[in-house]
BALODREN-257519 format. One line per field, with one value per residue: residue number from 1; residue in three letters; x, z, y of N, C-alpha, C in turn. Coordinates in nm, 2 decimals, padded with zeros to 4 digits, always signed. Layout:
<fivexs>
k [NUM,...]
r [ALA,...]
n_x [X,...]
n_z [Z,...]
n_y [Y,...]
ca_x [X,...]
ca_z [Z,...]
ca_y [Y,...]
c_x [X,...]
c_z [Z,...]
c_y [Y,...]
</fivexs>
This chain:
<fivexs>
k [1,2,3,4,5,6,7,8,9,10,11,12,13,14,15,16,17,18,19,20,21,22,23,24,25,26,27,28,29,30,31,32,33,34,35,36,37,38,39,40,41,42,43,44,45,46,47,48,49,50,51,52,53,54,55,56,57,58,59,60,61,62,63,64,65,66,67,68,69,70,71,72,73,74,75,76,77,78,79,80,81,82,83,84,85,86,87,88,89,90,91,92,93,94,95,96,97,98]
r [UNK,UNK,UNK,UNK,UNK,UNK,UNK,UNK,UNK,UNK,UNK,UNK,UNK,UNK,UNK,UNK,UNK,UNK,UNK,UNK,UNK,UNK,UNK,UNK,UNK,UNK,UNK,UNK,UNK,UNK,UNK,UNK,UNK,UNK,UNK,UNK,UNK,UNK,UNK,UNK,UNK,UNK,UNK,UNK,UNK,UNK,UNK,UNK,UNK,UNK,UNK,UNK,UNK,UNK,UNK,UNK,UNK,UNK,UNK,UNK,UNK,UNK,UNK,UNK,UNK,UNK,UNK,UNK,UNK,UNK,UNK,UNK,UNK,UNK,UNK,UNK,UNK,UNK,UNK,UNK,UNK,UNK,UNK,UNK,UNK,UNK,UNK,UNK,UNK,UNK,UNK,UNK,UNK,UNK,UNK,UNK,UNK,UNK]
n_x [+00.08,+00.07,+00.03,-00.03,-00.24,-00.32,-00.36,-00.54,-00.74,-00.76,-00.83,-01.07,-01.19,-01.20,-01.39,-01.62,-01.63,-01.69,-01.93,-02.10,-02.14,-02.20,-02.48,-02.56,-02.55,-02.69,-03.01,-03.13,-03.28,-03.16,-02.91,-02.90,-02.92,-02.72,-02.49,-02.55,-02.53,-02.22,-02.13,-02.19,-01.98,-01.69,-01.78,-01.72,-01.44,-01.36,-01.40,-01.26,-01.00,-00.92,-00.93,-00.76,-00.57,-00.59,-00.58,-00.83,-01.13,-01.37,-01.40,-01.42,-01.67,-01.85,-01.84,-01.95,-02.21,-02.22,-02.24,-02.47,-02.69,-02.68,-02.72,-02.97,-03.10,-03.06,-03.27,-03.50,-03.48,-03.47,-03.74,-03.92,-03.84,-03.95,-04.20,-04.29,-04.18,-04.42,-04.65,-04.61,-04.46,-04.19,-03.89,-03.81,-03.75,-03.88,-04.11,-04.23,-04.30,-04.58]
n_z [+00.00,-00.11,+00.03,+00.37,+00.59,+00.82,+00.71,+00.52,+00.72,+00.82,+00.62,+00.53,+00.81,+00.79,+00.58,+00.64,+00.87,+00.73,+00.65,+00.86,+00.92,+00.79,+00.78,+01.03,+01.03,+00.81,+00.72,+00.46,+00.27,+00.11,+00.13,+00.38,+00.21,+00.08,+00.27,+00.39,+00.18,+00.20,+00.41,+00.41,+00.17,+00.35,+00.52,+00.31,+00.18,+00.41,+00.41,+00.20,+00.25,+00.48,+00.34,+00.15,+00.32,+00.46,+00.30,+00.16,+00.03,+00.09,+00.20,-00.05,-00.19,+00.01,+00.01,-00.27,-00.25,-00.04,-00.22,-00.37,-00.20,-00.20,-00.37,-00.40,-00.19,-00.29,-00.46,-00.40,-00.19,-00.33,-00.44,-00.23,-00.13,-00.35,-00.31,-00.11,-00.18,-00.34,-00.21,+00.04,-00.03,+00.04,+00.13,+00.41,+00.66,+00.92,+00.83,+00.82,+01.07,+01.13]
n_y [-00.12,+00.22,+00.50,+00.55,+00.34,+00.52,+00.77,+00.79,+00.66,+00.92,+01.09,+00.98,+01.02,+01.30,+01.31,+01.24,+01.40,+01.66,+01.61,+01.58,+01.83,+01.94,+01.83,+01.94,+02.18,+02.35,+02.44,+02.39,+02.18,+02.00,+02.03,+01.92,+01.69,+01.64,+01.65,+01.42,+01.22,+01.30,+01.23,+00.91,+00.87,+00.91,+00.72,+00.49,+00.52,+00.47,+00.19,+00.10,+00.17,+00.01,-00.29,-00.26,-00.24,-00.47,-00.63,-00.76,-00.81,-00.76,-00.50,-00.34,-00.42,-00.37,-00.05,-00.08,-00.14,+00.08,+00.27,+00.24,+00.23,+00.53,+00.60,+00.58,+00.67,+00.96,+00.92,+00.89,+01.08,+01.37,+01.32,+01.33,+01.63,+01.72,+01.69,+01.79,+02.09,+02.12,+02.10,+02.24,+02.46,+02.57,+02.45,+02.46,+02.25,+02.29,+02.32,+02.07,+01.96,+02.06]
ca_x [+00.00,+00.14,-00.06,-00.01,-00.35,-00.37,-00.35,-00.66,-00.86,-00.76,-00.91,-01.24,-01.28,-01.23,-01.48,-01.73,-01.68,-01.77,-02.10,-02.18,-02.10,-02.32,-02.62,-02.59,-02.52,-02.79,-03.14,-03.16,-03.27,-03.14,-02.78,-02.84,-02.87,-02.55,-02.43,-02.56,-02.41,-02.10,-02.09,-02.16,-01.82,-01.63,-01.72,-01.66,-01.31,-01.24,-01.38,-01.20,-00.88,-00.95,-00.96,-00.63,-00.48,-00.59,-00.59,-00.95,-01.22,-01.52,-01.45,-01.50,-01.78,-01.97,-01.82,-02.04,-02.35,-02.30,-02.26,-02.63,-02.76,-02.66,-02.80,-03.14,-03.15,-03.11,-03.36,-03.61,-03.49,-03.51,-03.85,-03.96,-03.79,-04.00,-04.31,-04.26,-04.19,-04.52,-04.74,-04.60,-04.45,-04.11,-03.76,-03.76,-03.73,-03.92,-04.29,-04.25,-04.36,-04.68]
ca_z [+00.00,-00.08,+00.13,+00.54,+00.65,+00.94,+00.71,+00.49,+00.84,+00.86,+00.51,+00.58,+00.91,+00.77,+00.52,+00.77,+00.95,+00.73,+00.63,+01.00,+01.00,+00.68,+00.81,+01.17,+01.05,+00.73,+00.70,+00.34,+00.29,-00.02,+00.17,+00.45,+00.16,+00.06,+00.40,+00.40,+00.08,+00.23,+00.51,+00.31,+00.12,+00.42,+00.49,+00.19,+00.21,+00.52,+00.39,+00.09,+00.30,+00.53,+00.25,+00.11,+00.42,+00.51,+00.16,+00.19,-00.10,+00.16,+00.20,-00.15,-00.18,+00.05,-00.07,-00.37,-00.17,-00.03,-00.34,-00.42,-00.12,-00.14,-00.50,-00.36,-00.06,-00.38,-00.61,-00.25,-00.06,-00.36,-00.47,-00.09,-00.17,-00.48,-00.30,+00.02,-00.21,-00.40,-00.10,+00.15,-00.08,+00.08,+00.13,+00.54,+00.74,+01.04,+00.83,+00.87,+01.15,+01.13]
ca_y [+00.00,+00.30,+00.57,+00.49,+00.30,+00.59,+00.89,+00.67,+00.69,+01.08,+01.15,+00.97,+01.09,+01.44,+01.35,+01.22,+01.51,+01.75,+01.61,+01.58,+01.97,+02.02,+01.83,+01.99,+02.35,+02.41,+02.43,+02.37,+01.99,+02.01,+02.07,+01.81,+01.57,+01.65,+01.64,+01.28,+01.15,+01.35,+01.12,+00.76,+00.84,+00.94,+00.58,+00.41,+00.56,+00.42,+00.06,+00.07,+00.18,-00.12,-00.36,-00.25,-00.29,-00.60,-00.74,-00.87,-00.75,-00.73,-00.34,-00.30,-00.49,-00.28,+00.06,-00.05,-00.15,+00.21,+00.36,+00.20,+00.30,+00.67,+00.67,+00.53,+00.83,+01.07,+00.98,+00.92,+01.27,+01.43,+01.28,+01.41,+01.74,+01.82,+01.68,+01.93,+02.21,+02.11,+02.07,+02.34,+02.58,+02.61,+02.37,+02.51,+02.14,+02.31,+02.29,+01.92,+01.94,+02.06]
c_x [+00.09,+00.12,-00.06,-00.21,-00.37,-00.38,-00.51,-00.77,-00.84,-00.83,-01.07,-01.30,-01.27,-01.35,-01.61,-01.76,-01.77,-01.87,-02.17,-02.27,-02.20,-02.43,-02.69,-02.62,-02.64,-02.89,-03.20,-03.23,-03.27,-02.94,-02.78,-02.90,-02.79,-02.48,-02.42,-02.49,-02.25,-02.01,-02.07,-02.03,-01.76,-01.61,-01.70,-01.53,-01.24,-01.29,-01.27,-01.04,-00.89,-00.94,-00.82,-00.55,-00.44,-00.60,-00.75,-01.02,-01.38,-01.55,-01.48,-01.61,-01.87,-01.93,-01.91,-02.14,-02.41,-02.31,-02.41,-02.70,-02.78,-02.77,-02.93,-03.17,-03.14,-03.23,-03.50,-03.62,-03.52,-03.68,-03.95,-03.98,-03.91,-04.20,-04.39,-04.30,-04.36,-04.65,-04.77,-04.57,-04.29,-04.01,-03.76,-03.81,-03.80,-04.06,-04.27,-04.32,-04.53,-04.77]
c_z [+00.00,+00.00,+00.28,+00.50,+00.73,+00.85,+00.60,+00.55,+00.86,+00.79,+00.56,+00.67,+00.90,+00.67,+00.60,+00.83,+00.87,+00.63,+00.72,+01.02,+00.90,+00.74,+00.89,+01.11,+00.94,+00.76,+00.60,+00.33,+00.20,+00.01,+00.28,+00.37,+00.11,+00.15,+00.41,+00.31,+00.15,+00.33,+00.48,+00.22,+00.19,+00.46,+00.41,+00.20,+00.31,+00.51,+00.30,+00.14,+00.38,+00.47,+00.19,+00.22,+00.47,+00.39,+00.11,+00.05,-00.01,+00.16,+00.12,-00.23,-00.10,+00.04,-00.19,-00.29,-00.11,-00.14,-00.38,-00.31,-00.09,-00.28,-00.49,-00.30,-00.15,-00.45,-00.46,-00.19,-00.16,-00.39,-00.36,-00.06,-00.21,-00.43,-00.20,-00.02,-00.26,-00.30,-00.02,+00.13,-00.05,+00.11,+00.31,+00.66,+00.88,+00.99,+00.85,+00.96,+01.19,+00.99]
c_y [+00.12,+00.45,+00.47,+00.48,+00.46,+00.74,+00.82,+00.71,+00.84,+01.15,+01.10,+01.03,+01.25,+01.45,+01.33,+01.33,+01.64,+01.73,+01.58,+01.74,+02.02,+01.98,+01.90,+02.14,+02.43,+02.41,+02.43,+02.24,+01.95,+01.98,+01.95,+01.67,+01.57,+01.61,+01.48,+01.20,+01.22,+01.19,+00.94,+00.75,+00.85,+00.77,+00.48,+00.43,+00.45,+00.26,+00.03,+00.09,+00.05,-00.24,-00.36,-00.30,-00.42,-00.71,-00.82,-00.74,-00.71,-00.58,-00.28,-00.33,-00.40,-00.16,+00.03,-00.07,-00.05,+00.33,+00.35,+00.24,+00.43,+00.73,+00.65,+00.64,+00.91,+01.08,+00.96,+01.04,+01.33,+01.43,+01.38,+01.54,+01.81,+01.81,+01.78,+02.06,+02.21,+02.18,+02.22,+02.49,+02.63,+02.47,+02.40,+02.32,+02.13,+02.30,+02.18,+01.90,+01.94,+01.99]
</fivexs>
């Protein structure tokens, strides 16, 4: 491997972090689905680093599994998105509620 394992886990968990920092910090929900797919590659990264390391194929194996699952929360949140805007008139995550 020619990338250190530990610098591998530094990139992911930087990518992790900042789609924690997007979901927490917007009120778009347009932006904390970004935030979300942010965070599903942060872990892919650190399977697909994991997998190198350890020689094994399982991490990239489920790196694609979450690649399919991130493309499914797109075409669902957006779907959600467009039905909100339809409905409520507005993208703001706090009509939900009522």
């Amino acid at each position: 491997m020619i990338v250190p394992f530990s610098h591998v886990m530094v990139l992911a968990s930087a990518v992790f972090l900042m789609g924690m920092v997007t979901v927490v910090t917007r009120r778009s929900l347009i932006m904390m689905l970004l935030g979300m797919e942010i965070m599903l590659n942060g872990g892919a990264i650190a399977f697909v680093g994991a997998a190198l390391r350890w020689g094994q194929l399982d991490g990239q194996v489920f790196a694609l599994f979450i690649l399919a699952v991130a493309a499914s929360e797109v075409s669902i949140g957006l779907a959600l998105i467009v039905w909100m805007v339809r409905k409520k008139g507005s993208m703001d995550p706090d009509l939900l509620r009522s």
